[in-house]
C-alpha positions in Angstrom: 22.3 12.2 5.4 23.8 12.5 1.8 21.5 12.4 -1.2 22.2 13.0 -5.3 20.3 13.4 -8.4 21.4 11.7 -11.5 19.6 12.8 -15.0 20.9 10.7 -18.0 19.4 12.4 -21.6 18.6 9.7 -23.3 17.8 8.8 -27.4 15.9 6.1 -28.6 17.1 5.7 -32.3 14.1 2.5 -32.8 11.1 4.1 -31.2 9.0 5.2 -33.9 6.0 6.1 -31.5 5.3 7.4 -27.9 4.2 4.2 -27.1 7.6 2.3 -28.1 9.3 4.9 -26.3 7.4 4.9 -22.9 7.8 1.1 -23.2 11.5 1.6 -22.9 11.6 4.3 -20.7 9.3 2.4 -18.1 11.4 -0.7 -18.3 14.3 1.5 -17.4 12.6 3.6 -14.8 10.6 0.0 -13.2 13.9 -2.2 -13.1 16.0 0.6 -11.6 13.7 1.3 -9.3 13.2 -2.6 -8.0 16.8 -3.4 -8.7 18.8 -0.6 -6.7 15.9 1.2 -4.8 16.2 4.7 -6.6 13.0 7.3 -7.0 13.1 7.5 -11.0 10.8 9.6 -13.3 10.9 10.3 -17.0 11.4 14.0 -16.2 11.7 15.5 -20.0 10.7 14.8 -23.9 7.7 13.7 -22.2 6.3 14.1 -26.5 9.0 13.3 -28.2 9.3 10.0 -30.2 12.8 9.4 -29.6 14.2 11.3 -26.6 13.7 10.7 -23.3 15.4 12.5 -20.2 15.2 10.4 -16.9 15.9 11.3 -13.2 17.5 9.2 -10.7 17.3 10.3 -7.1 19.2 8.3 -4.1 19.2 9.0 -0.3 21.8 6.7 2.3 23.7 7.8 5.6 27.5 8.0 3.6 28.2 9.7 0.6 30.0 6.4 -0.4 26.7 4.7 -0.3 25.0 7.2 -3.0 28.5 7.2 -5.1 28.1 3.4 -5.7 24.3 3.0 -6.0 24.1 5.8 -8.8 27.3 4.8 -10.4 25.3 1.2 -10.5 22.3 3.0 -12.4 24.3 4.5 -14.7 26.3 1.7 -16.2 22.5 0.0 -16.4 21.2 2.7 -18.0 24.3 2.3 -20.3 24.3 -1.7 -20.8 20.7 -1.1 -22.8 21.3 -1.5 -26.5 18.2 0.1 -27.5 19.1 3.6 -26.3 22.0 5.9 -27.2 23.1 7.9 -23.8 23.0 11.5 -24.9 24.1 13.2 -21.5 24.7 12.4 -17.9 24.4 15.3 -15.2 24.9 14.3 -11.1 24.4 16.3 -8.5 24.6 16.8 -4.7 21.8 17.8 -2.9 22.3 20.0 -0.1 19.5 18.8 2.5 20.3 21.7 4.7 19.6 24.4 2.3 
C-alpha cells in the first residue's frame, strides 16, 4: 500500500469575503474529489478572506498510481484562474509507522 499527502497554499486575490472564498475552495475540494477520488479538506486560513490552504490525500497499491493521481490534482488546482498557487508540499506516508 503506498499513500501521499499533497497541501497546495493557496491565495484568492478576488474573494472579498469568507463566503466568496469557501465558494472557491469547495468547488476545488468537491470536483477533485468526484473527478480523481482524493480525500480533500480546506485544512488552513479557515478565517481568512483570501487564503486558503487545502489537503489532498491519495491511497492505491503502486506508488506510480499515487504519483499520477496527485500530479493530476495539482495541475487542476493550477488550471483555476481565480487562485494564485502560493506553495505546494507532497509527502509520503509511511503506513507502517
Amino acid at each position: 500500500m503506498h499513500c501521499a499527502a499533497l497541501e497546495v497554499e493557496l491565495h484568492i486575490g478576488a474573494s472579498g469575503s469568507l463566503k466568496e472564498k469557501r465558494a472557491v475552495v469547495r468547488h476545488i475540494v468537491e470536483t477533485a474529489r468526484r473527478r480523481f477520488g482524493v480525500s480533500a479538506s480546506e485544512i488552513a486560513h479557515h478565517d481568512r478572506w483570501q487564503r486558503a490552504g487545502i489537503g489532498f490525500a491519495f491511497v492505491a497499491p503502486t506508488a506510480g498510481r499515487v504519483q499520477e493521481v496527485l500530479d493530476q490534482v495539482e495541475r487542476f488546482v493550477w488550471s483555476h484562474p481565480e487562485v494564485s498557487v502560493l506553495s505546494v508540499d507532497r509527502r509520503w506516508l509511511d503506513p507502517d509507522a
